[in-house]
MDTraj code that builds the backbone (N, CA, C; nanometers):
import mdtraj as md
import numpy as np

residues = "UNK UNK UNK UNK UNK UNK UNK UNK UNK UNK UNK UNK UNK UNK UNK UNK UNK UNK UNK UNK UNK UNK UNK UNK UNK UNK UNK UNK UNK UNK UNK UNK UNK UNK UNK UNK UNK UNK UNK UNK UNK UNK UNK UNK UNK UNK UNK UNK UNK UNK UNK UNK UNK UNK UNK UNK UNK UNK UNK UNK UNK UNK UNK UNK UNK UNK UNK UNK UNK UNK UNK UNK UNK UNK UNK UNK UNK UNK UNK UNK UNK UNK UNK UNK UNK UNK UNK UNK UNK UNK UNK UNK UNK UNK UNK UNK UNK UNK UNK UNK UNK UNK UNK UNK UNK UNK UNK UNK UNK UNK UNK UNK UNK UNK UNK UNK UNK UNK UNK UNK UNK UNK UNK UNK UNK UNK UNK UNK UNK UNK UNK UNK UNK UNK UNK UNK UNK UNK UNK UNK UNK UNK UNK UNK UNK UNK UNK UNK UNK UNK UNK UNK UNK UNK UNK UNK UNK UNK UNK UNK UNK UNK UNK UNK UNK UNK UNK UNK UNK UNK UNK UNK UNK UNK UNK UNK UNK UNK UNK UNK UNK UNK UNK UNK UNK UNK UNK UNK UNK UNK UNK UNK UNK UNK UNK UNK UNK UNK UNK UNK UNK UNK UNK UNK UNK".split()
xyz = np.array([
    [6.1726, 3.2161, -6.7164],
    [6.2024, 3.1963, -6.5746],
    [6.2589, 3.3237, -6.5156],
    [6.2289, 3.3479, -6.3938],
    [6.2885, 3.4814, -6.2993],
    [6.3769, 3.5009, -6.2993],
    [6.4674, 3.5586, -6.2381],
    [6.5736, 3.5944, -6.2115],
    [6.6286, 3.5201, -6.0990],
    [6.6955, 3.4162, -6.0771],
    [6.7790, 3.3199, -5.9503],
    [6.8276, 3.4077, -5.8703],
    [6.9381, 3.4783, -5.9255],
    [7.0114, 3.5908, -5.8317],
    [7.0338, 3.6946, -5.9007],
    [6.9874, 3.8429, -5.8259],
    [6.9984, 3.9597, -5.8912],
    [7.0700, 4.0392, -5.8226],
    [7.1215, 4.1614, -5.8767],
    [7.2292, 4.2680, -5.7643],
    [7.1219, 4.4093, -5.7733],
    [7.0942, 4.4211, -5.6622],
    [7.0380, 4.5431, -5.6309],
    [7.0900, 4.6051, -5.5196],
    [7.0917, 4.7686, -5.5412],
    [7.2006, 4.8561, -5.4603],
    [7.3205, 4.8040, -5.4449],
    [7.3766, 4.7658, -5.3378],
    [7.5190, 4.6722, -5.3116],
    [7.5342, 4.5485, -5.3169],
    [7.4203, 4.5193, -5.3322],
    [7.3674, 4.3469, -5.2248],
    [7.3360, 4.2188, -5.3116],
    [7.4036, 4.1099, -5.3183],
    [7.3572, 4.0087, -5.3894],
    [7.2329, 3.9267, -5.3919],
    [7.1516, 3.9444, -5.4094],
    [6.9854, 3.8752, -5.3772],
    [6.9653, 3.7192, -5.4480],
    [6.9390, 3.6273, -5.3467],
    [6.8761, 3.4905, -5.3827],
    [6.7726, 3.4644, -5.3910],
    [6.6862, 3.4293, -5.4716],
    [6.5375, 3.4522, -5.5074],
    [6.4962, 3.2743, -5.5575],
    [6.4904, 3.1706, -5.4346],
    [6.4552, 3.0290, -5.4386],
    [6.2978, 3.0253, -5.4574],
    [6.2666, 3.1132, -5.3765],
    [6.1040, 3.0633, -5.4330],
    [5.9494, 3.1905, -5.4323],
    [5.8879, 3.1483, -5.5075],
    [5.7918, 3.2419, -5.4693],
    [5.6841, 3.2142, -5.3904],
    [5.6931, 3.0647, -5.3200],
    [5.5760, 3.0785, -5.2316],
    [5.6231, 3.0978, -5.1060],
    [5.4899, 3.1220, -5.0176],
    [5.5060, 3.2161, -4.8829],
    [5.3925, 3.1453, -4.7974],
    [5.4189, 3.1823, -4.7036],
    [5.3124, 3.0961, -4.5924],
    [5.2247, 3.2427, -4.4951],
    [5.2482, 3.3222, -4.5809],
    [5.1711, 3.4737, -4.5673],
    [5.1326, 3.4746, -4.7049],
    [4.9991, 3.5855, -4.7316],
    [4.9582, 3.6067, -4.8112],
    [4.9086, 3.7719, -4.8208],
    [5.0355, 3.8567, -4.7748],
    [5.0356, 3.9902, -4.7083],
    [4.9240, 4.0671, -4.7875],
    [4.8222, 4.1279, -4.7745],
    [4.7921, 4.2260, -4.8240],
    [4.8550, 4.3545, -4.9127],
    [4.9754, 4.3862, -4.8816],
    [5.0607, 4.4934, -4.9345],
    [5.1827, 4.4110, -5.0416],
    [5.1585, 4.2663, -5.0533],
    [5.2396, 4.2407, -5.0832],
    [5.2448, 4.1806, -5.2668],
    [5.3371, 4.2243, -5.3538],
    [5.2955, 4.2313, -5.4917],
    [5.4375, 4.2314, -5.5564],
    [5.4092, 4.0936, -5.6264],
    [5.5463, 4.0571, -5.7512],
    [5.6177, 4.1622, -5.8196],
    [5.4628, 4.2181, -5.9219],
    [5.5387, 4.2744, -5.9853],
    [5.5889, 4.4049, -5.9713],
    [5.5052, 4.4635, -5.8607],
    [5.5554, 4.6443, -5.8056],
    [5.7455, 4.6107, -5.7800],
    [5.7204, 4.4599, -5.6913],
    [5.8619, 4.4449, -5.6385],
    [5.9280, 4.4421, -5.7174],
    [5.9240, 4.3608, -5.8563],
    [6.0300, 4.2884, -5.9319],
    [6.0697, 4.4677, -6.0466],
    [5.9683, 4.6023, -6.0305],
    [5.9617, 4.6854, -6.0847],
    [6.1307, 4.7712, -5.9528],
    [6.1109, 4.7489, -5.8585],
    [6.1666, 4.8026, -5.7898],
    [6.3215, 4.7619, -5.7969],
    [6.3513, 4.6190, -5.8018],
    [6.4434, 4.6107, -5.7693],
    [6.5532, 4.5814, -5.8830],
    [6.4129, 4.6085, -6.0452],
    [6.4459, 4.6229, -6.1931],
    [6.4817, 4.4450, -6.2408],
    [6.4611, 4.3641, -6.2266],
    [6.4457, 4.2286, -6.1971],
    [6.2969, 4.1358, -6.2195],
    [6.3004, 4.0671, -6.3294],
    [6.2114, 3.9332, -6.2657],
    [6.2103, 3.8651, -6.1996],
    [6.0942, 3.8766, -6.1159],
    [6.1208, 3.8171, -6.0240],
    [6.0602, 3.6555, -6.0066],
    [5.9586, 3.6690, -6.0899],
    [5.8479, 3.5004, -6.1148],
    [5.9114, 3.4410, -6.1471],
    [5.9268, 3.3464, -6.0769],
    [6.0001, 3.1875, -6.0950],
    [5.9312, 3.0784, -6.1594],
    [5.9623, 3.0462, -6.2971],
    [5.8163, 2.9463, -6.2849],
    [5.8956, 2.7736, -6.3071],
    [6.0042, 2.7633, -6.2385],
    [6.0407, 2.6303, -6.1801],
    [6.1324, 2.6826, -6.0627],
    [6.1269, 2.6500, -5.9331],
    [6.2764, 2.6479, -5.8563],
    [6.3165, 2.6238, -5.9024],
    [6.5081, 2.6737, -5.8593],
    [6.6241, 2.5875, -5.9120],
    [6.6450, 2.4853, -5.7805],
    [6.7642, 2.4134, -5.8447],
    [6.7964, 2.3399, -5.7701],
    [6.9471, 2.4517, -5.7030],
    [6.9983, 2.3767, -5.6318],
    [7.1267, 2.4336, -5.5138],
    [7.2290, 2.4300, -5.6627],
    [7.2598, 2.3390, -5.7542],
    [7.3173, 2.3744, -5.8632],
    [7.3484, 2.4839, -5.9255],
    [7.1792, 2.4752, -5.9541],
    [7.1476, 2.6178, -6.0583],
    [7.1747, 2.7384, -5.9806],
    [7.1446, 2.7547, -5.8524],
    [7.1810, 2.8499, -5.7876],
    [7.3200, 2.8775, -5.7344],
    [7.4083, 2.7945, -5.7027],
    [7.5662, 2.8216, -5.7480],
    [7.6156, 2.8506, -5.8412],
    [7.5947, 2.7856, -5.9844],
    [7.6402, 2.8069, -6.0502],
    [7.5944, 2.9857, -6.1104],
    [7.5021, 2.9993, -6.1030],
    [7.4493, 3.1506, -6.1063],
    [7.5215, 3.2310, -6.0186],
    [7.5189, 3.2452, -5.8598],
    [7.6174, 3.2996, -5.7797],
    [7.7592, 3.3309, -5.8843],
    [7.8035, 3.1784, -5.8946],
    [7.9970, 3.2393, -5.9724],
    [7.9529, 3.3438, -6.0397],
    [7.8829, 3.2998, -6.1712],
    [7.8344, 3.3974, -6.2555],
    [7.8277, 3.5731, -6.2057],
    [7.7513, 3.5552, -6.1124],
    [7.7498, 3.7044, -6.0319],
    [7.8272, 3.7334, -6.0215],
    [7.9391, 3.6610, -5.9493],
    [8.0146, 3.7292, -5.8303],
    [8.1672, 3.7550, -5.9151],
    [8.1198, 3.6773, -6.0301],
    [8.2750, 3.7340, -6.0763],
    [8.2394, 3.8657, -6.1665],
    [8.1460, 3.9000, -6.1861],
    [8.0961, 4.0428, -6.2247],
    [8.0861, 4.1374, -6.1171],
    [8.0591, 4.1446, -5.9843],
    [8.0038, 4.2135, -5.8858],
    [8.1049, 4.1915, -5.7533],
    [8.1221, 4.2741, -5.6890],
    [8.1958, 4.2628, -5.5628],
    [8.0881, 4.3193, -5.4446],
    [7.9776, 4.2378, -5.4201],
    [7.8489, 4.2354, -5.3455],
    [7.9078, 4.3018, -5.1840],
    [7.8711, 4.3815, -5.1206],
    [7.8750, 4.3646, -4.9697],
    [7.8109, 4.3032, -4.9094],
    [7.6982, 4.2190, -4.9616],
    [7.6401, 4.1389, -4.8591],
    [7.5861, 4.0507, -4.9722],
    [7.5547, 3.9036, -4.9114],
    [7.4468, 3.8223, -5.0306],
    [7.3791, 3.7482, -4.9518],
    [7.2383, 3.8339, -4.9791],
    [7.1351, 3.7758, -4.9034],
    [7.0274, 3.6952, -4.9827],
    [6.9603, 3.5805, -4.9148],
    [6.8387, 3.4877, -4.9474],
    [6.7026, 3.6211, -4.9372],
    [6.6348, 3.6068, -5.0081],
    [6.4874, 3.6841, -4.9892],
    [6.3582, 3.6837, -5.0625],
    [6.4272, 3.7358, -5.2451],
    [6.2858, 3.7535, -5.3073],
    [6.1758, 3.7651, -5.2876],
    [6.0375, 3.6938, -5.3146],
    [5.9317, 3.7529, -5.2717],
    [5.8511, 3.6368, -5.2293],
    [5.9119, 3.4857, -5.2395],
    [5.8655, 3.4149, -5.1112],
    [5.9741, 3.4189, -5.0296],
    [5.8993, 3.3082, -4.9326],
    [5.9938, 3.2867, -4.8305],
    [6.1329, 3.1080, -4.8446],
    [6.2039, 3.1988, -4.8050],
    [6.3705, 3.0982, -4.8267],
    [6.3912, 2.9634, -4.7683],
    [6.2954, 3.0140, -4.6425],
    [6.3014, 2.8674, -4.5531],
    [6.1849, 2.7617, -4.6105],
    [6.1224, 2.7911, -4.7051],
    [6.0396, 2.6987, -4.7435],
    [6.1232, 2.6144, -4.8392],
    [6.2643, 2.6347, -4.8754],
    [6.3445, 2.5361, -4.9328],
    [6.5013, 2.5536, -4.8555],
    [6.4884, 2.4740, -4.7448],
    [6.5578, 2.5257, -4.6451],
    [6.6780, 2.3925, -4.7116],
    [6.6556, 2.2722, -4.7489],
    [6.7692, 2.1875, -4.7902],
    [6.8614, 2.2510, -4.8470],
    [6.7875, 2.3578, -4.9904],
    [6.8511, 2.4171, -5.1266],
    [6.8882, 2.5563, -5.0907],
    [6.8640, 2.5900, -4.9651],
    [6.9782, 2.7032, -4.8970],
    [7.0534, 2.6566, -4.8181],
    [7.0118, 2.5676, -4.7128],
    [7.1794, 2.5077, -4.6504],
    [7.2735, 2.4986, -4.7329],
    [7.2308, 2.3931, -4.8689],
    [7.3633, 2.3515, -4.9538],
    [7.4089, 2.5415, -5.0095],
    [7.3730, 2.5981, -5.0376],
    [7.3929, 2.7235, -5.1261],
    [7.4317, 2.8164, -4.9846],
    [7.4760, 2.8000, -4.8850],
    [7.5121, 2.8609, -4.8167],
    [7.6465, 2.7802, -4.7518],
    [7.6495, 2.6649, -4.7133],
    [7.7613, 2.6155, -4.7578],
    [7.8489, 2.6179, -4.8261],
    [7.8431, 2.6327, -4.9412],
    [7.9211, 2.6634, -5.0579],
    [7.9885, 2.8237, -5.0695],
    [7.9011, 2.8788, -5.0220],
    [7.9174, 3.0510, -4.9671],
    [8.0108, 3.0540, -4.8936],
    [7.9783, 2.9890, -4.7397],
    [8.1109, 2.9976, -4.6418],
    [8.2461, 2.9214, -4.6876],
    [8.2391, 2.8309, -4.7640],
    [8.3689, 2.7551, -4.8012],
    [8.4327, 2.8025, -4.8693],
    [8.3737, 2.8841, -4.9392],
    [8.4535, 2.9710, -5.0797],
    [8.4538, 3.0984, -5.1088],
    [8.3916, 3.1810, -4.9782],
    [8.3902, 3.3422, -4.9890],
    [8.3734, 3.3775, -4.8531],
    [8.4051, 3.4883, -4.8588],
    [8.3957, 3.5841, -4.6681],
    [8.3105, 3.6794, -4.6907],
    [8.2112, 3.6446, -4.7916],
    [8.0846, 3.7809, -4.8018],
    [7.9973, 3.7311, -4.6766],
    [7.9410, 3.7905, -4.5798],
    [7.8199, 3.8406, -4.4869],
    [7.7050, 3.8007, -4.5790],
    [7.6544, 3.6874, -4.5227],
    [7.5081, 3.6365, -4.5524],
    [7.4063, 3.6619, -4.4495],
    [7.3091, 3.6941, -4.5370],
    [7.1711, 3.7425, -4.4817],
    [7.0497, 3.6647, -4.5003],
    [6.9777, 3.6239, -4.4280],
    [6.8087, 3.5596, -4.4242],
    [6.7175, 3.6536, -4.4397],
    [6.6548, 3.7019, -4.5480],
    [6.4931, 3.7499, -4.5220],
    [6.4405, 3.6841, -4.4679],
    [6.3105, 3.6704, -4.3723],
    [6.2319, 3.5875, -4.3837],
    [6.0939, 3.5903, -4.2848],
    [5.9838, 3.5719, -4.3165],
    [5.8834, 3.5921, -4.1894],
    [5.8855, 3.4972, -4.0421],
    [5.9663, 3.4248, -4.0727],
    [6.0267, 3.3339, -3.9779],
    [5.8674, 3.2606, -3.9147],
    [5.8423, 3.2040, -3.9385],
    [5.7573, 3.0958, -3.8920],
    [5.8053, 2.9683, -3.9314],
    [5.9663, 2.9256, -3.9247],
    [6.0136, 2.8079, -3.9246],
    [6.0054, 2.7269, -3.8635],
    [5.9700, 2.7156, -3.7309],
    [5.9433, 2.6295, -3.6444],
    [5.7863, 2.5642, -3.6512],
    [5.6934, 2.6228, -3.7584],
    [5.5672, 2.5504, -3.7802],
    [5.5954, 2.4948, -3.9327],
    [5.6634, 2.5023, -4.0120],
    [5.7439, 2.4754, -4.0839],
    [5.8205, 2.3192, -4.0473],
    [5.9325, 2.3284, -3.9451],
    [6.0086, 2.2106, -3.9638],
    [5.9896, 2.1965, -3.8126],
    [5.9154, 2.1584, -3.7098],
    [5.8943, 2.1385, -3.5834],
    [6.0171, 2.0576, -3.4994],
    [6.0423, 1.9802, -3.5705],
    [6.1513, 1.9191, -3.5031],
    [6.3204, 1.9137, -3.5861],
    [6.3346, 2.0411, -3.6165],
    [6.4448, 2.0757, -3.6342],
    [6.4904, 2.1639, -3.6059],
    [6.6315, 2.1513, -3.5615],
    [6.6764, 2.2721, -3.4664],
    [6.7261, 2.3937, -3.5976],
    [6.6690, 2.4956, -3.6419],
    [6.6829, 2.5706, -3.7707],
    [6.7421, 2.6588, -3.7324],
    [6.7702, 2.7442, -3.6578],
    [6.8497, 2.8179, -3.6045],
    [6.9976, 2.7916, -3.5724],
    [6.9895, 2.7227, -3.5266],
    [7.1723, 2.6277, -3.5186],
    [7.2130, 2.6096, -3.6323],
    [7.1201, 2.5389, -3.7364],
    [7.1749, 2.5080, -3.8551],
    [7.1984, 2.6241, -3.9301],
    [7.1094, 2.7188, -3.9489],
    [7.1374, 2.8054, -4.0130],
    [7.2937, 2.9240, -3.9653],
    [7.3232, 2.9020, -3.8384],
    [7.4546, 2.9343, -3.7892],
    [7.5004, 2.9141, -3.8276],
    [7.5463, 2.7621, -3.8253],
    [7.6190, 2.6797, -3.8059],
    [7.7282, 2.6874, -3.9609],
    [7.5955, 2.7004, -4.0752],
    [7.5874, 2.7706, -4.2022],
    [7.6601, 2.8241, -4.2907],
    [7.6441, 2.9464, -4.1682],
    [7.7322, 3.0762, -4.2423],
    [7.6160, 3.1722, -4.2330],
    [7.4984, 3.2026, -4.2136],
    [7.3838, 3.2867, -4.1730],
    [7.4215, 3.3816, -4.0412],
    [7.4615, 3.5178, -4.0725],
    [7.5322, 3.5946, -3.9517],
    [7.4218, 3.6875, -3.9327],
    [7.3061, 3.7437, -4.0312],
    [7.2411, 3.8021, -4.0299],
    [7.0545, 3.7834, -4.0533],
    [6.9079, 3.8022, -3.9963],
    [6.8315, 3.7595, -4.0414],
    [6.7441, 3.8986, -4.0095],
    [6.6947, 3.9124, -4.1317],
    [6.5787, 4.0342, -4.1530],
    [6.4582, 3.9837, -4.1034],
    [6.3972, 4.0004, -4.0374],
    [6.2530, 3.9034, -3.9638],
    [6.1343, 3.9763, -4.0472],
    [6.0266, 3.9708, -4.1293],
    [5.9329, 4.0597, -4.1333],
    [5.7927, 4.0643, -4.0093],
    [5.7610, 4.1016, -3.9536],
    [5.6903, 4.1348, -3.8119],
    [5.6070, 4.1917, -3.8955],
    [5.5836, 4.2879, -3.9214],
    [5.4808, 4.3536, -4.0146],
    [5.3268, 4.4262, -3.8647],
    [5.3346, 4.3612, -3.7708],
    [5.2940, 4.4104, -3.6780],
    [5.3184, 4.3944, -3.5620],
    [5.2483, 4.5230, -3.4110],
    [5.2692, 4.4482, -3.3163],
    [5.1522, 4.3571, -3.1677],
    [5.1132, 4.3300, -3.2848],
    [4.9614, 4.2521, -3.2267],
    [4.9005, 4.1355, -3.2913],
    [4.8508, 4.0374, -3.2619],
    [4.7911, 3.8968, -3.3429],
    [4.6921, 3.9735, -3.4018],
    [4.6016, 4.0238, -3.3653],
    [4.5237, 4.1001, -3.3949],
    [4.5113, 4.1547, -3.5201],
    [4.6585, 4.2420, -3.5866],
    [4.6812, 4.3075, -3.7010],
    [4.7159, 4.2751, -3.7616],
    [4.8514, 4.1109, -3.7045],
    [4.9074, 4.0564, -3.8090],
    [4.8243, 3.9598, -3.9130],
    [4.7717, 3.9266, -3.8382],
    [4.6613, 3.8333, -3.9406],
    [4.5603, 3.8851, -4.0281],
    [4.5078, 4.0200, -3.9639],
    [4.4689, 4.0893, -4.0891],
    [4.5241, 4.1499, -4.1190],
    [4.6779, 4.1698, -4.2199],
    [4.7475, 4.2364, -4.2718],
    [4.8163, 4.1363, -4.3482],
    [4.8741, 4.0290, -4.3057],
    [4.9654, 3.9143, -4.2970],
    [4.8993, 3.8137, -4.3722],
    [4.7561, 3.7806, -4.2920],
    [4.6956, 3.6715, -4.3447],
    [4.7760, 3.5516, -4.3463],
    [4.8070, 3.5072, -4.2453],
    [4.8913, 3.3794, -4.2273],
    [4.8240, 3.2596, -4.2708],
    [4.8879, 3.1777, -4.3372],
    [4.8265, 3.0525, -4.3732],
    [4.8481, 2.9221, -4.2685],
    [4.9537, 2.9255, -4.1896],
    [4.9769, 2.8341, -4.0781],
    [4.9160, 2.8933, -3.9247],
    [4.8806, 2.8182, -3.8508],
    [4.8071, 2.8615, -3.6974],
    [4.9223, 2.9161, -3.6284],
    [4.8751, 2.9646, -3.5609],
    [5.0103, 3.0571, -3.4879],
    [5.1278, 3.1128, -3.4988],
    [5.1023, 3.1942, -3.6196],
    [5.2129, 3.2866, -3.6987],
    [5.2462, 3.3427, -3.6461],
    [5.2089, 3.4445, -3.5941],
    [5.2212, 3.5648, -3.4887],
    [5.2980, 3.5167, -3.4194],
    [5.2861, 3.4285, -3.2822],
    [5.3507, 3.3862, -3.2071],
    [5.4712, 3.3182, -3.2165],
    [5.4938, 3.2258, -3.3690],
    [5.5651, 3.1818, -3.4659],
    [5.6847, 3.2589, -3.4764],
    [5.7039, 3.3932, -3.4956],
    [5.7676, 3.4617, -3.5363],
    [5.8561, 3.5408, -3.4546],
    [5.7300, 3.5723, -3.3531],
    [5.8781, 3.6119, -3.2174],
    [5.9111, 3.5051, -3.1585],
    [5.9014, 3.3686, -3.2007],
    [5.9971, 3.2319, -3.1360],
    [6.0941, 3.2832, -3.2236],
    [6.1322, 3.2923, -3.3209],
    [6.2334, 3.2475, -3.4895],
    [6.3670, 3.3983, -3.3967],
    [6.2455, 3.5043, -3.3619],
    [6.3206, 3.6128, -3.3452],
    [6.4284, 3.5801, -3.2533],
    [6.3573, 3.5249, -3.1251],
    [6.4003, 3.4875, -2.9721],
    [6.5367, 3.4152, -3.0006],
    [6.5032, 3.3228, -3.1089],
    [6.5961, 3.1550, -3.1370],
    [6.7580, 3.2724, -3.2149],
    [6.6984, 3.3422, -3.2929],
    [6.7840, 3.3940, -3.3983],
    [6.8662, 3.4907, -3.3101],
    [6.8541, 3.5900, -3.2172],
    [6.8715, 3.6564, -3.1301],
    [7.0208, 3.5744, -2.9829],
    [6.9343, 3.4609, -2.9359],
    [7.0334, 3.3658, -2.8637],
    [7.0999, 3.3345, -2.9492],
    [7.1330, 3.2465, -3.0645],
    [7.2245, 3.2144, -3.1314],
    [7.3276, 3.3062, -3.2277],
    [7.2885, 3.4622, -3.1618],
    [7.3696, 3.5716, -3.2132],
    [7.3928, 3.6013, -3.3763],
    [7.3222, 3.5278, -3.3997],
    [7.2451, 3.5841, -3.5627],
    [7.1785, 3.7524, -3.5089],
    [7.2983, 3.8160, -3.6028],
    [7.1861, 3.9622, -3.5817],
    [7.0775, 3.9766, -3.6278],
    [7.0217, 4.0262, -3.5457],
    [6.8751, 4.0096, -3.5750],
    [6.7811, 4.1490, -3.6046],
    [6.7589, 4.1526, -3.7462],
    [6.6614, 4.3026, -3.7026],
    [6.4762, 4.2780, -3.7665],
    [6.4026, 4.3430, -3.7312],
    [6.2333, 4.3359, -3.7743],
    [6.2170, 4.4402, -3.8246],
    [6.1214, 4.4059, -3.9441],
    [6.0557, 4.5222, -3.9760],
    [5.9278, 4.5381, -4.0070],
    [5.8559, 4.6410, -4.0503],
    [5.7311, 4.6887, -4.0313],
    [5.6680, 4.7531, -4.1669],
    [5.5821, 4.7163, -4.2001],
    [5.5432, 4.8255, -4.3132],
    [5.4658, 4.9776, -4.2824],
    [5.5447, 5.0719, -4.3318],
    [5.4978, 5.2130, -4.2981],
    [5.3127, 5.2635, -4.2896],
    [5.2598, 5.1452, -4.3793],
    [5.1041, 5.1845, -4.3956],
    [5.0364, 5.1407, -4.2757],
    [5.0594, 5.0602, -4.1832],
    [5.0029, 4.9499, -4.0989],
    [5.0568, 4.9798, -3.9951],
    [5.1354, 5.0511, -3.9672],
    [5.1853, 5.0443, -3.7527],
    [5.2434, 5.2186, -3.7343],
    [5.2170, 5.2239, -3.6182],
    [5.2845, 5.3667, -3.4918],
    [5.3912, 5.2637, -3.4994],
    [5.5023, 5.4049, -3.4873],
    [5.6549, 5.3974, -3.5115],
    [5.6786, 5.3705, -3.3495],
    [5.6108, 5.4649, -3.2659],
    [5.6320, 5.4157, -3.0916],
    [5.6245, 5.3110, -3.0892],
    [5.5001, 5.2161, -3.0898],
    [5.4516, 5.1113, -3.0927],
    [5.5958, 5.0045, -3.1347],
    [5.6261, 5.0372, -3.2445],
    [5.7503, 4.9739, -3.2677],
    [5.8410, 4.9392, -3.2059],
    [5.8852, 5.0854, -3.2032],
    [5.9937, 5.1062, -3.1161],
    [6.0087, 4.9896, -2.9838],
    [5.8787, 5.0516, -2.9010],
    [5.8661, 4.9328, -2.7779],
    [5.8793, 4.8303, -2.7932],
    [5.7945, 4.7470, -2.9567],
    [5.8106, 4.6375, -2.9008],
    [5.9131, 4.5616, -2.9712],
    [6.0503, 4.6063, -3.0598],
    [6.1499, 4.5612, -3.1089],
    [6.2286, 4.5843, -2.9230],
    [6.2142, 4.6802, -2.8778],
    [6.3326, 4.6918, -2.7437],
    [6.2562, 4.5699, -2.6648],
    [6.1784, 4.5541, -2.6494],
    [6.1408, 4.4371, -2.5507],
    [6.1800, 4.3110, -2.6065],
    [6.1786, 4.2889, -2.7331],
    [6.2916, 4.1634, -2.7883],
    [6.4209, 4.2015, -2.7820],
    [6.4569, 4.3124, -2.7971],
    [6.5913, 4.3093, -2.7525],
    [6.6547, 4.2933, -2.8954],
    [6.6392, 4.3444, -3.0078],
    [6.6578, 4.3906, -3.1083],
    [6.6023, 4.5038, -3.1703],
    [6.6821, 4.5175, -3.2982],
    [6.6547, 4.6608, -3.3771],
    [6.5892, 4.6032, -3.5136],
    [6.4632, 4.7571, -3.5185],
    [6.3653, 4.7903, -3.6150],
    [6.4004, 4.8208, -3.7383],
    [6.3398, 4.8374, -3.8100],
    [6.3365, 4.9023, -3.9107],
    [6.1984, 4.9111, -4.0239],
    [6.1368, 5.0873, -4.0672],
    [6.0371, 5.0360, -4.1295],
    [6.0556, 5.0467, -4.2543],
    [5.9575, 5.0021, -4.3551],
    [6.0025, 4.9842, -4.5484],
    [5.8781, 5.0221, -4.5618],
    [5.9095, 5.0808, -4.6534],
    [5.8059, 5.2236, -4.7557],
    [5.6831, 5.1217, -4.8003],
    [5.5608, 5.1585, -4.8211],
    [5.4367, 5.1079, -4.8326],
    [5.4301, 5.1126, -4.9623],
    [5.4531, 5.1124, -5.0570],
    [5.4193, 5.0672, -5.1992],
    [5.2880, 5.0349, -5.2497],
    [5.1762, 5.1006, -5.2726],
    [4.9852, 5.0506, -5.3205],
    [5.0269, 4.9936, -5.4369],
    [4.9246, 4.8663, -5.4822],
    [4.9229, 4.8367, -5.5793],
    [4.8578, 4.9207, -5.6567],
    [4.8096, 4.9058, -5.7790],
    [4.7642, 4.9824, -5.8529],
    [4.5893, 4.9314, -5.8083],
    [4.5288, 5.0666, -5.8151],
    [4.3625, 5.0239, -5.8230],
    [4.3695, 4.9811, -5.6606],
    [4.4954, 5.0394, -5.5415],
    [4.4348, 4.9291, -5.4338],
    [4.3340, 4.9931, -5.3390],
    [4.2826, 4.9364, -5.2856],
    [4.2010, 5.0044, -5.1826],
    [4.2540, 5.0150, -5.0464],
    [4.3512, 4.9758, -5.0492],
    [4.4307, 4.9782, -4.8825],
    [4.4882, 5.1129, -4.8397],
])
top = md.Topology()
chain = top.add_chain()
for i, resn in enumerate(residues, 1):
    res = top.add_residue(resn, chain, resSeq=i)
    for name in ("N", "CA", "C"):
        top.add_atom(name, md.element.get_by_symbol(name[0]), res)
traj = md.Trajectory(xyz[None], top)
């Protein structure tokens, strides 16, 4: 089994699941799990248990500046088994929690208000991946598996943004103009950021 929670650079990493509701082109287990020196393949979730009880484990080894949800799916696809594991976070520590996530939660859980909850939480921070700035690119880059990803995602941004969750997007360096960016993180009214393009091996991209 993977690694539940790993410490890379400063940062405490939660790694609930490996599936994703993208199927990115650039995107690859094991380059990642090489990067961040970590297994990362999960081959059962844990439960909110297993993942606390792992946290103590960490944290009484590590004095994390931040402990963020991410790995190499997406977090909100076990959004029960991070509420509880973020709960437990705010009740019993003052570390700064963070969301990876491509944010298409709202095609995900339609009638739940996920943004509040995730406040409400202890979630002060959410990394959005955008990966482009056009339907156009995101889907061939992204390859979204749900209808209206694209659009999906600057809702999550919009929602995450009003409810003062800082909010930042990012971009992969192989796939977008940095202008382009630029513009269209300021027209949401948040800040960018891009992450290094990594080829798989043998890729053709």
């Amino acid at each position: 089994m993977g690694e539940i929670a790993y410490s890379y650079k400063e940062n405490l990493y939660i790694n609930l699941t490996n599936r994703c509701t993208n199927e990115c082109v650039f995107c690859d287990i094991d380059i990642l799990g090489n990067v961040v020196g970590s297994d990362l393949k999960i081959e059962k979730e844990p439960t909110s248990e297993e993942v606390i009880s792992k946290l103590e484990e960490k944290i009484k080894n590590n004095n994390p500046n931040e402990i963020v949800f991410c790995g190499v799916g997406d977090p909100l696809l076990r959004l029960k088994t991070l509420l509880e594991v973020t709960s437990h976070l705010k009740k019993n520590y003052l570390y700064p929690i963070r969301l990876d996530t491509n944010g298409h939660t709202y095609r995900l859980y339609p009638n739940k208000e996920v943004v509040a909850e995730l406040k409400m939480r202890g979630i002060g921070t959410a990394y959005v991946s955008m990966n482009a700035t056009t339907k156009e690119v995101y889907e061939s880059i992204c390859k979204p598996t749900l209808p209206d990803a694209f659009e999906e995602t600057i809702n999550f941004i919009k929602k995450c943004k009003a409810a003062d969750i800082k909010t930042k997007i990012s971009f992969v360096s192989r796939f977008v103009n940095v202008t382009e960016c630029e513009d269209f993180a300021k027209e949401l009214g948040v800040e960018y950021f891009i992450r290094n393009f990594i080829p798989r091996t043998n890729s053709v991209l």
